[in-house]
N, C-alpha and C positions, 0 to 999 in steps of 0.2 A: 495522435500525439506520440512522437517518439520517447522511447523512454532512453536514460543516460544514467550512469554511475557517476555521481559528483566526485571531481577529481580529487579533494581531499577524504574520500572513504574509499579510493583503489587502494592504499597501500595496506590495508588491513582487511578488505576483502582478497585481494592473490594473497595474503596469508593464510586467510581462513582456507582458500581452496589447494594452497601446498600443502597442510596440514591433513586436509581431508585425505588428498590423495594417499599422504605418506600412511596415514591411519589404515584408509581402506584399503587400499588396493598396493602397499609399499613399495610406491616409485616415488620417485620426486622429480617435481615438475620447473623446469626452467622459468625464469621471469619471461621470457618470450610465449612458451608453451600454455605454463599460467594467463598469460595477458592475453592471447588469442583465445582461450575456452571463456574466458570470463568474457570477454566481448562477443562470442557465439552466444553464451547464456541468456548476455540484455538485447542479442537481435531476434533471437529467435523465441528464447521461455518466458521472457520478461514481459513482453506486451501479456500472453496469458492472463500473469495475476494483474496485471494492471487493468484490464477490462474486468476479471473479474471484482474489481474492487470497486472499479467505475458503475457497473452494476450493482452491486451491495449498495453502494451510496443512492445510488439512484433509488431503490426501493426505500433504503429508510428515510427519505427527505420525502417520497410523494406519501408515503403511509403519514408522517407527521404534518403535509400537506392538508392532507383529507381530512385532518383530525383538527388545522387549524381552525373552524368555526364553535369546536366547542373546549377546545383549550383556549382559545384567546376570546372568550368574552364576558364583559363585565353587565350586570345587571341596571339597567337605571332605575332612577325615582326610589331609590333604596333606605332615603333619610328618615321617613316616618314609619316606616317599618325595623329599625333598631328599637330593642329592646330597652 
């Protein structure tokens, strides 16, 4: 699955990455310049964490998986056994 930057959080992500630049490395970066690295970033680094998240989920939904038989179950014939 491809991953995409939702067009209403561009205009505040190329900020966060004009800021970055001007911070770290004191250039400043064009909306062209900016818009071209910020679309390298989601074609190339972004699937990364996106599998690696797709994994994490996957391990914590089978782990609670495997635990479903003894988290989800209720005891029967329980009535004359209340106190």
């Amino acid at each position: 699955m491809p991953t995409s930057l939702p067009k209403a959080d561009a205009p505040a992500a190329l900020a966060s990455l004009r800021s970055f630049f001007r911070a770290e490395f004191e250039q400043d970066l064009s909306d062209l310049k900016a818009r071209l690295l910020l679309d390298y970033f989601f074609k190339e680094l972004a699937p990364l964490a996106y599998n690696q998240g797709v994994r994490d989920a996957e391990t914590y939904f089978r782990a609670k998986v495997e635990d479903l038989s003894s988290t989800c179950f209720e005891a029967p014939f329980t009535h004359w056994r209340k106190p």
